[in-house]
C-alpha positions in Angstrom: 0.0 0.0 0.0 1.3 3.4 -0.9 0.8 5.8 1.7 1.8 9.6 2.7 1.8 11.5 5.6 1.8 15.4 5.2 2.8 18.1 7.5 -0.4 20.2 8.0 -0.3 23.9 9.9 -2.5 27.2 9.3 1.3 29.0 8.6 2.9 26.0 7.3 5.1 27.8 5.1 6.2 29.8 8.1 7.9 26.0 9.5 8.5 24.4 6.1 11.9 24.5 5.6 12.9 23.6 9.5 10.0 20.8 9.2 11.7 19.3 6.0 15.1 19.1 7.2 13.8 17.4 10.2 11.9 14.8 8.7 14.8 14.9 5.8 17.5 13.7 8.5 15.2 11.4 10.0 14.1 9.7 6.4 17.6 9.8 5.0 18.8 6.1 6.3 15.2 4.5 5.4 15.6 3.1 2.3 11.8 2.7 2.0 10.8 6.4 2.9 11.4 9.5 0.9 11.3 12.8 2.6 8.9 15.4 0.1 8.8 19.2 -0.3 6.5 20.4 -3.3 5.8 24.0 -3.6 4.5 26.2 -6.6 8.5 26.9 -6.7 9.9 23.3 -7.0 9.8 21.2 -10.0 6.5 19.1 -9.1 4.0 21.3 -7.7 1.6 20.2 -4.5 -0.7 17.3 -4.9 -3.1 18.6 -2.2 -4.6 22.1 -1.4 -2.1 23.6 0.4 1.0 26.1 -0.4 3.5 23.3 0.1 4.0 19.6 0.8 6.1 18.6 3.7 5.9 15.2 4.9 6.9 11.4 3.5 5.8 9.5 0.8 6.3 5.2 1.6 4.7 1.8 1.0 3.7 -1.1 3.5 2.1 -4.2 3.3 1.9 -4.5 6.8 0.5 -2.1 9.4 3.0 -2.7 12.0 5.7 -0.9 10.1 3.7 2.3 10.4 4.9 2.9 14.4 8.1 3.8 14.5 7.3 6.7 11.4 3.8 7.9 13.6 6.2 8.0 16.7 8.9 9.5 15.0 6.6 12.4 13.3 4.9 13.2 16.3 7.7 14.4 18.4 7.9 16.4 15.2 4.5 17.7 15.7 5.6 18.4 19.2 8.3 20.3 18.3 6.8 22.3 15.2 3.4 22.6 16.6 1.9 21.2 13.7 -0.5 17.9 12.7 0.1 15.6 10.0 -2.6 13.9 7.6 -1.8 10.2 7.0 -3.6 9.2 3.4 -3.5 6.7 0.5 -1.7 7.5 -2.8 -3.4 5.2 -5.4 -3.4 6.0 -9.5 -2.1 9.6 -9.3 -4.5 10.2 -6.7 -4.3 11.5 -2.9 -6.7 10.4 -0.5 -6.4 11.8 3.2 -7.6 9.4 5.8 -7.1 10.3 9.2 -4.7 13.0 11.5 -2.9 13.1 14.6 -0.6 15.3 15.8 0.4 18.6 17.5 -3.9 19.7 17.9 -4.8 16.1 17.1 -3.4 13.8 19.4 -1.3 10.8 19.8 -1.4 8.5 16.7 -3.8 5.6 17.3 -1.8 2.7 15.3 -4.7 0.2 15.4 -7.3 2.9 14.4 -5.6 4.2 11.6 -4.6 0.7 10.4 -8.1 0.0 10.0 -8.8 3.2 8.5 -6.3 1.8 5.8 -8.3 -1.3 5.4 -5.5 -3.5 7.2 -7.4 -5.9 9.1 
């Protein structure tokens, strides 16, 4: 399953660049995670509605893989006082599912695993 997880703010392009290094150090050793930043002034534009994409693009095929990346970005919510959106890339296409986060709270693993359709 192809997934993403987004930084999400009301001034995220205020904590963009500081956001994106962070996650960018993190992702850097992880083989199956790339660290994204998409704004009108990069090459590929934003997928969602927003000024900018900061956050990771990976795939799974199973759910427990996901918490060490939710614990991992939430002390980044912490820190940058921001929530994420975790969602499905499929075709092209983005698809947010569920948050967590800075406003939002700790990451439920088995709740958003079944928001996935993991069983």
């Amino acid at each position: 399953m192809d997934l993403f997880i987004f930084a999400e703010h009301d001034e995220l392009l205020d904590i963009a660049d500081l956001l994106y290094d962070d996650i960018a150090k993190w992702a850097e050793p992880k083989t199956t995670i790339t660290a994204i930043y998409r704004s009108e002034e990069t090459e590929d534009p934003p997928v969602a509605d927003r000024d900018v994409d900061v956050g990771i693009e990976f795939s799974i095929t199973k759910p427990e893989k996901l918490k060490g990346t939710l614990n991992a970005l939430q002390q980044m919510a912490k820190t940058h006082k921001c929530d994420f959106v975790v969602g499905v890339k499929e075709a092209g296409k983005y698809q947010n599912v569920c948050y967590f986060g800075n406003e939002e709270g700790r990451p439920d693993l088995y709740e958003i695993s079944a928001y996935l359709g993991f069983e």
